[in-house]
N, C-alpha and C positions, 0 to 999 in steps of 0.2 A: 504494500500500500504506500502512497504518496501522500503528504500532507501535503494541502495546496489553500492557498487564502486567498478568496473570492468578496468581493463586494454586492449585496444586494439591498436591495434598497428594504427599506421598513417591513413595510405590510407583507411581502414575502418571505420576510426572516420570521414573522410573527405565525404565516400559515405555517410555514414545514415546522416553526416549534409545536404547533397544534398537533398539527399531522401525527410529529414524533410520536407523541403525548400519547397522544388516540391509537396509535400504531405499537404504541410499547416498544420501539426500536433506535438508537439512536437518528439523532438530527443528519448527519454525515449521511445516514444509508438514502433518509429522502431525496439528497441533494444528487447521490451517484443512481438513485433510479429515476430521476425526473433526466439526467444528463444522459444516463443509458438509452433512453426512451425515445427522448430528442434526434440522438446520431443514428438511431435506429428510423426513426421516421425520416428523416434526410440525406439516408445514403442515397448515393444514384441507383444502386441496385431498389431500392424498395418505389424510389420514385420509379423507377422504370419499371418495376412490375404493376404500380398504380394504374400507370398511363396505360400498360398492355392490356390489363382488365377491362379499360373504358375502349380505347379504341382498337383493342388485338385483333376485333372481325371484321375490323371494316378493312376493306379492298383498297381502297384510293377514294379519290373525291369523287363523291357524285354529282359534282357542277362541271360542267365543262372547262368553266372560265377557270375555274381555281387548280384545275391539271394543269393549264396553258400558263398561268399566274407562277405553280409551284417550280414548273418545268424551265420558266426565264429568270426567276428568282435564284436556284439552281446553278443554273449556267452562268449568270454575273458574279456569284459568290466563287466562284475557282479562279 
C-alpha cells in the first residue's frame, strides 16, 4: 500500500466519513473504491465496450448524406 495525500473539498470528506461510519470500514477503503470504480468506468476498454453495446449492430449510416459526409471527413483527416 501507498500512503498518498489528496485534497477534497468539505462536504465530500464529511460523506465518505459517513459512508465509513455506516460501512464499518475505514475512510481510506471508501476513497480507493470510489477511485477503483472511476478508472474502471473510464478505461477505453469499458468505454469501448459501452459504445459497442449501443451501436455494435448497426451496419453504417443509414443517411446517404452522412456515408458521403463520413467518407470526405475521412479522406481530409490523413
Amino acid at each position: 500500500m501507498m500512503k498518498v495525500a489528496i485534497s477534497v473539498p468539505d462536504r465530500v470528506h464529511r460523506a465518505a466519513d459517513r459512508a465509513a461510519r455506516r460501512m464499518r470500514v475505514p475512510r481510506s477503503r471508501i476513497y480507493v473504491k470510489a477511485l477503483e470504480a472511476y478508472l474502471a468506468a473510464t478505461s477505453e476498454e469499458e468505454i469501448t465496450r459501452r459504445l459497442d453495446a449501443v451501436y455494435g449492430s448497426e451496419t453504417g449510416p443509414a443517411d446517404p448524406f452522412l456515408a458521403a459526409a463520413s467518407k470526405a471527413t475521412l479522406r481530409r483527416s490523413r
